[in-house]
C-alpha positions as CSV (number, residue, x, y, z in Angstrom):
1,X,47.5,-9.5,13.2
2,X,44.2,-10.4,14.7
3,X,43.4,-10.0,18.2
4,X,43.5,-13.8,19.5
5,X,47.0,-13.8,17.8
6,X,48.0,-10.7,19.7
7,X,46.9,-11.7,22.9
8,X,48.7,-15.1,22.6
9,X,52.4,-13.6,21.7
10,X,51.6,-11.3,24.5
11,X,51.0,-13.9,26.7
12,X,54.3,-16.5,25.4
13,X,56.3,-13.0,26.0
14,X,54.4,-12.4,29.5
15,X,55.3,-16.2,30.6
16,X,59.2,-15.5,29.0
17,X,59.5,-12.6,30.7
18,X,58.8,-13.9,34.0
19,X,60.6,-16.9,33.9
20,X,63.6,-17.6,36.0
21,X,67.4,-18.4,34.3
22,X,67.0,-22.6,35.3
23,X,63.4,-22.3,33.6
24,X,64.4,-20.7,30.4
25,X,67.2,-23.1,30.0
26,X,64.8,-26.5,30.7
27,X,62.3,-24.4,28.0
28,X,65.4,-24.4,25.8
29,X,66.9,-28.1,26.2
30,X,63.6,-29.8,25.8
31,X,62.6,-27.8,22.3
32,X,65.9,-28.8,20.9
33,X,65.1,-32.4,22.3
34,X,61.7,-32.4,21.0
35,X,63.1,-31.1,17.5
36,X,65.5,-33.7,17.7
37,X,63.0,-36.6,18.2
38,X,60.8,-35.6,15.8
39,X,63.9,-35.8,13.1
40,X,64.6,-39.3,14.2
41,X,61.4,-40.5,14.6
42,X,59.1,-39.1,11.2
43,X,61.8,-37.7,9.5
44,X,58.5,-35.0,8.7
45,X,59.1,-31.4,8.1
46,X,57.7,-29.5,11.1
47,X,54.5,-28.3,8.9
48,X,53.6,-32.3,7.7
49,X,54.1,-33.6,11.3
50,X,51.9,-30.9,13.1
51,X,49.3,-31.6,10.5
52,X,49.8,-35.4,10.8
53,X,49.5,-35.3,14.4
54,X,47.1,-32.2,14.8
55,X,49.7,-30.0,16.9
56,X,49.4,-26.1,16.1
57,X,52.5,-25.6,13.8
58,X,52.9,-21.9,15.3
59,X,53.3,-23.6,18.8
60,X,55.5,-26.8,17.9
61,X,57.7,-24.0,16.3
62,X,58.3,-21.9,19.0
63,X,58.6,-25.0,21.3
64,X,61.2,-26.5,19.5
65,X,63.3,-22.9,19.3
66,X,62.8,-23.0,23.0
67,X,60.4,-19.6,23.1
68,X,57.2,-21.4,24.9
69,X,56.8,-24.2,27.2
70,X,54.4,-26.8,26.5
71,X,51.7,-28.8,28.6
72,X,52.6,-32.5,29.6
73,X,49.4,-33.4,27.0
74,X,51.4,-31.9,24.4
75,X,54.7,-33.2,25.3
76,X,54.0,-36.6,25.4
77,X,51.7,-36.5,22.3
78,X,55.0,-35.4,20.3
79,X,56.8,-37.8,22.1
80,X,54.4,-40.6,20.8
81,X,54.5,-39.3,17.6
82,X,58.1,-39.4,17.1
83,X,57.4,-43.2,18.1
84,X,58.9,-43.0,21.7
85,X,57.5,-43.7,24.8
86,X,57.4,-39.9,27.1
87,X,59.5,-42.2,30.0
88,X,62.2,-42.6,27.5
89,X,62.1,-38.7,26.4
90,X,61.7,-38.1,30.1
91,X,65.0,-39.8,30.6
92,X,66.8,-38.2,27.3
93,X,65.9,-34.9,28.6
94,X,67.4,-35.0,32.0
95,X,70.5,-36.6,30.5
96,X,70.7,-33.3,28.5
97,X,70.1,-30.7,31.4
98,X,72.8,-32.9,33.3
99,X,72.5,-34.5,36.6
100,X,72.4,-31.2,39.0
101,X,70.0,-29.1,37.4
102,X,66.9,-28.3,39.0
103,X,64.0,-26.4,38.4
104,X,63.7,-24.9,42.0
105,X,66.4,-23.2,43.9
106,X,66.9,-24.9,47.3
């Protein structure tokens, strides 16, 4: 493993380790819903639809198993890709973390 790849699973583990029980679970949720999208929309295999769409395969991997969070830039590019618009995954996603949840405790 070369250094750069080192520092970056140090780095998901570093941002998994610190985040609270409400943030894991929304990290969780929206790679299963981002998996799921992707299914219906290209019907690609992970590898042909990160090279399609130039997404790092490593990452869209670990975001759809729900180990690393991904930018808004990101999220919305695999959104478009799937051939959805982000309001409407946006929407999906809070129907699947149900009506109460919230990322920060009150």
């Amino acid at each position: 493993m070369d250094y750069l790849q080192h520092q970056l699973n140090t780095n998901i583990y570093d941002v998994k380790m610190q985040q609270s029980d409400n943030e894991k679970f929304f990290t969780k949720i929206s790679g299963e819903l981002f998996k799921e999208i992707r299914k219906e929309g290209s019907k690609n295999s992970l590898n042909k639809f990160a090279r399609e769409y130039d997404i790092d395969r490593g990452n869209l991997s670990k975001i759809e198993r729900g180990l690393l969070s991904c930018r808004l830039l990101t999220a919305w590019k695999i959104a478009e890709a799937s051939g959805i618009k982000f309001s409407d995954f946006a929407l999906r996603l809070e129907k699947k973390l149900g009506q109460n949840f919230k990322l920060i405790d009150e």
